[in-house]
N, C-alpha and C positions, 0 to 999 in steps of 0.2 A: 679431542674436544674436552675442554676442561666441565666439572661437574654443575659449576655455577651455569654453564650455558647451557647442559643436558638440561637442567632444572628447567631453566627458563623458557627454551623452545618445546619441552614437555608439556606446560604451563601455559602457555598460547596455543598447543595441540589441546588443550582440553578446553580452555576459551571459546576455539576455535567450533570444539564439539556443539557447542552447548548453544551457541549459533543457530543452532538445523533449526532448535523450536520455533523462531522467526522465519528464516527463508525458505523451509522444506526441506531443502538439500546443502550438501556443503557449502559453504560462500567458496570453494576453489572450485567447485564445478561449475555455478553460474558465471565465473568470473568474466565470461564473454560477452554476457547479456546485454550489456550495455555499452560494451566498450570497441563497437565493431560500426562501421560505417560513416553518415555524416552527422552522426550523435556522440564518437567518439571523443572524448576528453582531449583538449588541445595540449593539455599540460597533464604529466601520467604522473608525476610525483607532486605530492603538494607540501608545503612548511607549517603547520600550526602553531599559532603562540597560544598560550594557557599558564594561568596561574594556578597554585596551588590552592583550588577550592576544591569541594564536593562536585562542584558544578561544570568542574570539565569532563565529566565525568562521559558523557555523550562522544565526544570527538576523542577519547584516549580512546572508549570502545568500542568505536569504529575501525580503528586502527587493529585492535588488540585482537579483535573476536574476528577480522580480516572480512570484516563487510565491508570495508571501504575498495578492496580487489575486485567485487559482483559488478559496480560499480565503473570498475576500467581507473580507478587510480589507486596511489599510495598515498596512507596519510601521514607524516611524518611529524610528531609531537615534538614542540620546540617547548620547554620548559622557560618560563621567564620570570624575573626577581621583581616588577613593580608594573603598573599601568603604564607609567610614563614610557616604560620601556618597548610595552605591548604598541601602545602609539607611535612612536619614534619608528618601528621597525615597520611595522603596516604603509607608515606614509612614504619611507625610503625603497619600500619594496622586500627586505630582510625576508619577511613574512610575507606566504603572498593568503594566508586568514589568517584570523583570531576567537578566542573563546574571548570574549571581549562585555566589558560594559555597554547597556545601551546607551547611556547619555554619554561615554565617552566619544562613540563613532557620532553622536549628534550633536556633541563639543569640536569635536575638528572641524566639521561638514563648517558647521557655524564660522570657524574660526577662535573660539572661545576659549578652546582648552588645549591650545601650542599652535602650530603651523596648519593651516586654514587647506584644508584638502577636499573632493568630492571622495563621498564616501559612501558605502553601502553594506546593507542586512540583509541579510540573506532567510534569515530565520529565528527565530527565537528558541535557546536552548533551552531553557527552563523557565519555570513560576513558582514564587516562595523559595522559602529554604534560607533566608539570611534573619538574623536579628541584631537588636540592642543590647549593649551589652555595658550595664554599671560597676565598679569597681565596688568590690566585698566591703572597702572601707567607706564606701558611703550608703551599701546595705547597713553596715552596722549601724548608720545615724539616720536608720528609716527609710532614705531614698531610695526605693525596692521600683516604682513606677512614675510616671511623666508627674500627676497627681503629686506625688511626695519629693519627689526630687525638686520639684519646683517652688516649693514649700521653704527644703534646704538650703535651694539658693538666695533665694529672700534673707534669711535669718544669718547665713555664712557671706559675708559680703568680702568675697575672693573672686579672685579670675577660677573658672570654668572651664577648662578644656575638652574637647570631645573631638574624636579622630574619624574620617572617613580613610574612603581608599583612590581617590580622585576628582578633584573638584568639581565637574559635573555628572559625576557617575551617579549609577545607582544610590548606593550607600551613602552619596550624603547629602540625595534628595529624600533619604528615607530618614534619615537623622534630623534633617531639618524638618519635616513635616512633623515630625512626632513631637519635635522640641515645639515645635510654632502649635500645635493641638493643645499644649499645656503650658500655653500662653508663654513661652520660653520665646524670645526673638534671638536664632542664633546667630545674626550675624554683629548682633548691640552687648547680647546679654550670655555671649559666652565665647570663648578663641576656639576656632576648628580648624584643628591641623590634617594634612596628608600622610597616611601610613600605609606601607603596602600589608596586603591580608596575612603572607605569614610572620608578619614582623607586629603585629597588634599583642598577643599576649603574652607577648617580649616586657613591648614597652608599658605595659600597664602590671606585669609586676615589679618595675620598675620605680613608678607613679609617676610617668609621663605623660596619662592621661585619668579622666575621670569615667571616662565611659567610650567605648565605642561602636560604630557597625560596620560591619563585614559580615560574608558569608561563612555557610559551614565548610570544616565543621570548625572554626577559631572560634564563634560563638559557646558551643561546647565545651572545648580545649580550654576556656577560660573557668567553666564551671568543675571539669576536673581537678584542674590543678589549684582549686580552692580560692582563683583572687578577683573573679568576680559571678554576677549572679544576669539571669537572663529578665531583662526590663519586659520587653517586649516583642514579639515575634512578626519577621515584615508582613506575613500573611493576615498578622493581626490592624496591622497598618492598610492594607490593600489586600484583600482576599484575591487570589491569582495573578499576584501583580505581575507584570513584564523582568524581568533578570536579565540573565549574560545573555547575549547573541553571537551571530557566527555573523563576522564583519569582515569586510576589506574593502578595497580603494573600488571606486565606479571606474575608475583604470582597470583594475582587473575583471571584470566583471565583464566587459567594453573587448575588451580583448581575449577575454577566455570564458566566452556562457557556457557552453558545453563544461567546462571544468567544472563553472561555478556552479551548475545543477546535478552533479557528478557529486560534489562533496556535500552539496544540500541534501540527497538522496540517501547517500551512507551516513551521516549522521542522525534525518530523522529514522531512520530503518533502527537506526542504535539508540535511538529514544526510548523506543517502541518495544525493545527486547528489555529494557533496564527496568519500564514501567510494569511488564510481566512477569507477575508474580516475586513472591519469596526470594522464590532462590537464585534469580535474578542480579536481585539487589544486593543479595549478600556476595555473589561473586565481584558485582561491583565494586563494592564496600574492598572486597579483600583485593581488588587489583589497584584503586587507585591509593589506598594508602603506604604502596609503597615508597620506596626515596626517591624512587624516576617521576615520581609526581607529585604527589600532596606530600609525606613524608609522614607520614601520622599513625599509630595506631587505628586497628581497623576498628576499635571499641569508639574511638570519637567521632566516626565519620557512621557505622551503622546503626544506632537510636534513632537519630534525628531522620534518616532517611523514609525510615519505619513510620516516624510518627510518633515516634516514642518521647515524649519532652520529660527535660526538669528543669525547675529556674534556678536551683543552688541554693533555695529556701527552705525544700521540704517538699516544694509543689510538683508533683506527677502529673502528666496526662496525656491522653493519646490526640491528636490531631490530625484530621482526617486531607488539611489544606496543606500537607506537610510539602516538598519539595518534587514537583513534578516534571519529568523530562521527554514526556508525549503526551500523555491522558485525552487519547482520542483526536489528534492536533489540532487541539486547542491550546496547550500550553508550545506549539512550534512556530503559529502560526504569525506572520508578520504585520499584526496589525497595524495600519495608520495610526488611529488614536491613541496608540501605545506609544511612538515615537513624540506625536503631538502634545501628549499629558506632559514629559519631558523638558522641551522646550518653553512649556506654561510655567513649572517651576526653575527654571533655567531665567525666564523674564522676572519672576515674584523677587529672586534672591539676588536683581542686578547684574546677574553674567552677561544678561545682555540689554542692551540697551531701550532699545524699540521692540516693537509686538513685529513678530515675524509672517509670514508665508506659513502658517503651521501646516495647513493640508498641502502646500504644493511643495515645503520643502519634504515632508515625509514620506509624497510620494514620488521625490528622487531619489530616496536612500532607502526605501523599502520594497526590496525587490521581489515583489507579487508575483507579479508574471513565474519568474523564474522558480520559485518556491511552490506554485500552483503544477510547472511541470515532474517538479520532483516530485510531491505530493503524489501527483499519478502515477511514477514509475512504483511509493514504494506504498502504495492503496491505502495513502492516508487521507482521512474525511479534513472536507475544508469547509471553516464555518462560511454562511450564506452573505456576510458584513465585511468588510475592510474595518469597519467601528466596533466598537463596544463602550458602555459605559461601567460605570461602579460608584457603589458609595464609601470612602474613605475613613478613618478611623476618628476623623474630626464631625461627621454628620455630615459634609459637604459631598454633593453627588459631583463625579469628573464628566462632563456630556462636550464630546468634540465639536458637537453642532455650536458652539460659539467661546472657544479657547479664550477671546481676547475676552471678553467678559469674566470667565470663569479665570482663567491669570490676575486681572483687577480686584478681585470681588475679595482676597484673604486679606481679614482681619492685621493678621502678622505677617509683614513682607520688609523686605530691605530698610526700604523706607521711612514704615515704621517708628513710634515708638516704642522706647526700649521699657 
């Protein structure tokens, strides 16, 4: 056995310890608990795709801390280089999850963002944790926030660039919401390009772009290596907003429930250990930034987790809304209106065309049921709503009770004047 392996299965033995505080006992002694009978997992190995965020964070230590064995399966972390890629393999089968965008699984479902599939959620991996992110050379001429950036593009009469990470994903319904707050129209009054997350503070010390969003920790990673400064943080956009999810095809889901609440179950259980306490997080911290996954120093990926911010200015502070991957499941929990918020900015910016089905498409892709049974294998609280509302960084409150209004009702949309 060569040293590098001692190292490594040494290293998942202590993972693996560290485990007990969650389930009591070893995850190898329960490992029958669930995987015996006609609850047993139809599929005992599973494929996960995942990109290199903070945020895969849940489904690597499920695998890692060998929760996902209690369970009755294996998780098996498929590393992958873009969304599009994470997409393409989900809907060919490649993958049978993903640590996934939610407006990406609500772009295929739709049709909107590549080949038109039935698709489903399973669960929601996290809340917060992603921000904006402007390039140091337009800190230097002021544009430090929405406020002043908007100022400079008035006065600089250039093309604009600003990079998400998939056309209906997350990030660049959070880019646009922020640009459209400070009266920015992005789809008149600036060019947005596609970039995958760890290829962002590439291209912008480049000057490929002017600013972008993406999750942690590239937001960081941009503020270390000196060439840009943090605009704003998404929690400051949507306090608990919706983030990455565990997705795959209503094919598999259709075909394999038992699996599919088998890996719902070991992930929320690996929520729930990551959000416990200190020293939790920092073994987190020290497992995903290695090269098998994010690739990063464990200094970029552990501040931000903490709570710990800095925008690259000077500014300190701690953040209590920082990046959450249980807190009580509420940040797991598959909400409707979280899927349906989506779709409303999905209509504002023209991906789609007409006002959709919002509550009956999201409750074909939002798989409750199944999520409610995991819940109970792993004694997680389920809020009393399928809804929730909030109020947004613009003053406009998100109430699912009438999407197609609340879709119509922005100021700045496609549309629009520039």
């Amino acid at each position: 056995m060569t040293d590098l392996l001692k190292t490594k299965l040494s290293r998942r033995s202590v993972l693996q310890a560290a485990a007990v505080g969650v389930t009591g006992v070893s995850p190898a002694l329960r490992s029958a608990v669930w995987a015996q009978g006609s609850d047993a997992p139809e599929k005992k190995e599973v494929k996960i795709g995942f990109i290199p965020l903070t945020d895969c964070a849940s489904v690597v230590m499920a695998s890692v801390l060998g929760i996902d064995q209690k369970y009755g399966v294996k998780i098996i972390p498929s590393k992958e280089a873009s969304w599009a890629s994470v997409r393409d393999k989900l809907v060919n089968g490649e993958l049978d999850f993903a640590h996934v965008l939610y407006g990406l699984i609500y772009g295929v479902h739709m049709g909107t963002s590549g080949p038109k599939k039935d698709m489903a959620v399973l669960m929601s991996l996290n809340n917060n944790g992603q921000a904006i992110t402007l390039s140091k050379k337009l800190a230097d001429k002021g544009a430090v926030d929405g406020a002043s950036l908007a100022k400079l593009m008035q006065a600089e009469k250039r093309e604009y660039t600003f990079a998400q990470t998939f056309p209906t994903g997350t990030h660049a319904m959070w880019l646009y919401y922020w640009l459209a707050a400070s009266g920015i129209n992005p789809m008149k009054d600036a060019k947005a390009i596609t970039v995958p997350p760890p290829q962002m503070v590439a291209n912008m010390r480049v000057g490929n772009m002017d600013g972008f969003c993406v999750g942690e920790p590239w937001g960081h990673r941009a503020i270390m290596d000196g060439i840009g400064i943090t605009a704003v943080t998404t929690q400051d956009i949507w306090k608990d907003h919706p983030e990455k999810t565990l997705g795959t095809t209503a094919e598999f889901v259709k075909k394999y429930p038992n699996t599919a609440r088998a890996v719902t179950a070991a992930i929320l259980e690996a929520g729930k250990w990551i959000d416990t306490g200190l020293q939790n997080k920092m073994k987190m911290a020290e497992t995903v930034a290695d090269k098998s996954y994010v690739n990063t120093s464990v200094d970029a990926i552990n501040q931000r987790i903490l709570g710990r911010y800095q925008n690259g200015l000077g500014k300190t502070w701690d953040d209590p809304n920082h990046m959450k991957f249980y807190n009580d499941g509420l940040a797991t929990f598959p909400y409707l209106s979280d899927g349906m918020w989506f779709l409303t900015q999905h209509k504002r910016w023209g991906l789609i065309k007409e006002h959709p089905d919002y509550l009956g498409i999201a409750k074909q892709i939002n798989q409750v049921e199944i999520y409610k049974q995991a819940a109970a294998m792993t004694k997680t609280p389920v809020p009393k709503d399928v809804m929730r509302s909030a109020k947004l960084i613009d003053g406009v409150t998100w109430d699912p009770k009438d999407p197609k209004k609340y879709a119509d009702g922005f100021k700045v949309h496609a549309g629009s004047a520039a």
